[in-house]
C-alpha positions in Angstrom: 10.8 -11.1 14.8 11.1 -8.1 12.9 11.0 -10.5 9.3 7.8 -12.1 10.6 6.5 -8.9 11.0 7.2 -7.6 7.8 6.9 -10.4 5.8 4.5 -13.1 7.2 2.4 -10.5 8.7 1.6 -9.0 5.3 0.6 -12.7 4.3 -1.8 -13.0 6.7 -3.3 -10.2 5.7 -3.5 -10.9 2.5 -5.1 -14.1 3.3 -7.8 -12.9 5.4 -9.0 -10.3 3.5 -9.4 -13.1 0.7 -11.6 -15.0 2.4 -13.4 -12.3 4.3 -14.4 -11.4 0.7 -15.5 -15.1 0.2 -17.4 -15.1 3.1 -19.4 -11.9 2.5 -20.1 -12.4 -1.3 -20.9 -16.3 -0.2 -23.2 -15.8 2.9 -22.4 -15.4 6.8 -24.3 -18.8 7.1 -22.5 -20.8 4.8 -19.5 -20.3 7.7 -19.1 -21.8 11.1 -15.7 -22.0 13.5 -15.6 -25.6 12.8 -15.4 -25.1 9.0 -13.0 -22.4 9.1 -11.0 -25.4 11.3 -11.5 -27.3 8.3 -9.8 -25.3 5.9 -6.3 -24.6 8.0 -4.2 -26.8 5.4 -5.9 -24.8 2.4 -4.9 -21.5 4.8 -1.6 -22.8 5.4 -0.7 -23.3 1.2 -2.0 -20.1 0.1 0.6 -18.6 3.3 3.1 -21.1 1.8 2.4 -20.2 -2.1 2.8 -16.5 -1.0 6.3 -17.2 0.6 5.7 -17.4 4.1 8.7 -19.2 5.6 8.2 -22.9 7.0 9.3 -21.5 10.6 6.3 -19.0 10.1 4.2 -21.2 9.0 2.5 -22.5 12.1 1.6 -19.2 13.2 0.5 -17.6 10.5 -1.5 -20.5 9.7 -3.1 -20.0 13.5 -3.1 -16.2 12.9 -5.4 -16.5 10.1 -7.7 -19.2 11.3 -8.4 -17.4 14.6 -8.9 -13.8 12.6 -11.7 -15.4 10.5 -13.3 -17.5 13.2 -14.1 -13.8 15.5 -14.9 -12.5 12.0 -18.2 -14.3 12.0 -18.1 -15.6 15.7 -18.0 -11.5 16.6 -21.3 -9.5 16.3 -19.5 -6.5 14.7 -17.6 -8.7 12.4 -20.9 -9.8 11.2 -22.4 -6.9 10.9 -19.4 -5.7 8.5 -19.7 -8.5 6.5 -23.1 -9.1 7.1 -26.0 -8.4 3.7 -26.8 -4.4 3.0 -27.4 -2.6 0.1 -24.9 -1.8 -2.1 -22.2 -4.0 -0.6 -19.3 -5.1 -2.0 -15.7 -6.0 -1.0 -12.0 -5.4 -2.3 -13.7 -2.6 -4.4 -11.1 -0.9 -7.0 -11.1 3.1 -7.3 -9.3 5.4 -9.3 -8.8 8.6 -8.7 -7.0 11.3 -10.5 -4.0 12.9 -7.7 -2.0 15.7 -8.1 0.7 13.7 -10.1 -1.1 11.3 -11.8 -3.6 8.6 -11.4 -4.0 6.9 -8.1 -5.5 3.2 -7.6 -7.5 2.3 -4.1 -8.5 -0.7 -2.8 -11.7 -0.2 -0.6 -11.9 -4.1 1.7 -15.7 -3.4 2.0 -18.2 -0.8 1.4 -22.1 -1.0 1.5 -24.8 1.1 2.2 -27.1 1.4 5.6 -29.9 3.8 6.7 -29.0 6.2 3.5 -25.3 6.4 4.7 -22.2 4.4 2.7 -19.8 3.3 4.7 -16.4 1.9 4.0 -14.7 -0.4 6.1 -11.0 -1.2 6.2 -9.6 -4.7 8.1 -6.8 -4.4 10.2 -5.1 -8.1 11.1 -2.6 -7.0 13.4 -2.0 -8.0 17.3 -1.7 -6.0 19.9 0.2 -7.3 23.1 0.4 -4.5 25.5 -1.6 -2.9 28.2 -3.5 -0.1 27.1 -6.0 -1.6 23.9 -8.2 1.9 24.1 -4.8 3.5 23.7 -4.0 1.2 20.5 -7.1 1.6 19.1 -7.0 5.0 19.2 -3.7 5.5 17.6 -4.7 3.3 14.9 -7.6 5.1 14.2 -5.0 8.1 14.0 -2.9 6.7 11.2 -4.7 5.1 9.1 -7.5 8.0 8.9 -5.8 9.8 6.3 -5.6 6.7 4.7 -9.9 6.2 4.6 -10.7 9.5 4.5 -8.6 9.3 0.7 -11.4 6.6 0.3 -14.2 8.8 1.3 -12.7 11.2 -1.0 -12.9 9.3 -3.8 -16.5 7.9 -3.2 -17.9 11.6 -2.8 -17.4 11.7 -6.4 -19.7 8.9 -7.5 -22.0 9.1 -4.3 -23.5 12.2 -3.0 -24.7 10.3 0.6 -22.8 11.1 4.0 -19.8 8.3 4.5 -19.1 6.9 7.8 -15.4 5.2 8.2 -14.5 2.5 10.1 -11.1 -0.2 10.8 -12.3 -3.7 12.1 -9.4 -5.1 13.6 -10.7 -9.1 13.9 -8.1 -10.6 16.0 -8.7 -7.8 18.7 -12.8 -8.4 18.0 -12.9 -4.2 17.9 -14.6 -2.0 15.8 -13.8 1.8 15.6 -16.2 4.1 13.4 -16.1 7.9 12.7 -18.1 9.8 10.3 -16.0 11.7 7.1 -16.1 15.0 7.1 -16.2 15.6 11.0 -13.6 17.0 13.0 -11.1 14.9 15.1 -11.5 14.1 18.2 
């Protein structure tokens, strides 16, 4: 189980964020549940090309179809890669670090009401009791994480930065504004 995690998990990922790049430099309405259905074999060789194991396939395979079918069946997933100014996805960024050069890899980041915000998926599961509880803690570890983003974008964009992980498999959204105090 461990393997899967590592290994096929990091597929997946890979996978969706692909194609939720597709889908928001494509159009929303070009996609439907039935046509991500459509493309599970071309899901399942792209999982297969990157080395997922035949064992793993299956699921990986499912894992992927069902995290892009609440990406545009899901109102928040929507509005994430939904039209706004500025947007774009898998945006490259480097910054200089303390020990050299440092390359980031924003999934999506657009512009709304006069404030960017930059958005990072999260294809995980989550199987126990306390989702809130999850959520939270994810929130947690990967802040430093965006907040290196936001960083970054402060240099080339002088407009507050909201954050936020979208975690489609779970259909959640959580959002925080950089530059504000935890909690």
């Amino acid at each position: 189980e461990f393997s899967w995690v590592g290994d096929a998990a990091v597929h997946v990922g890979t996978v969706v964020h692909h194609h939720l790049q597709r889908f928001a430099e494509l159009g929303l309405e070009r996609w439907s549940a039935e046509r991500v259905a459509a493309e599970r074999d071309a899901y399942a060789l792209e999982l297969k090309l990157l080395g997922v194991e035949p064992d793993d396939l299956a699921e990986a395979t499912a894992r992927v179809a069902a995290a892009l079918t609440a990406s545009i069946t899901d109102a928040q997933g929507r509005w994430v890669l939904g039209p706004h100014d500025e947007a774009r996805s898998e945006v490259r960024v480097t910054v200089r670090a303390a020990d050299g050069l440092e390359h980031l890899r924003l999934d999506r980041t657009f512009v709304e009401q006069g404030r960017r915000w930059i958005v990072d998926y999260k294809t995980g599961r989550h199987e126990g009791g306390d989702l809130e509880a999850f959520l939270t803690s994810e929130v947690e570890r990967y802040r430093p994480q965006l907040e290196r983003y936001a960083s970054a974008m402060t240099e080339i964009d002088p407009r507050p930065i909201s954050l936020a992980l979208y975690f489609p498999l779970l259909r959640a959204l959580r959002t925080w504004p950089f530059g504000v105090g935890r909690g």
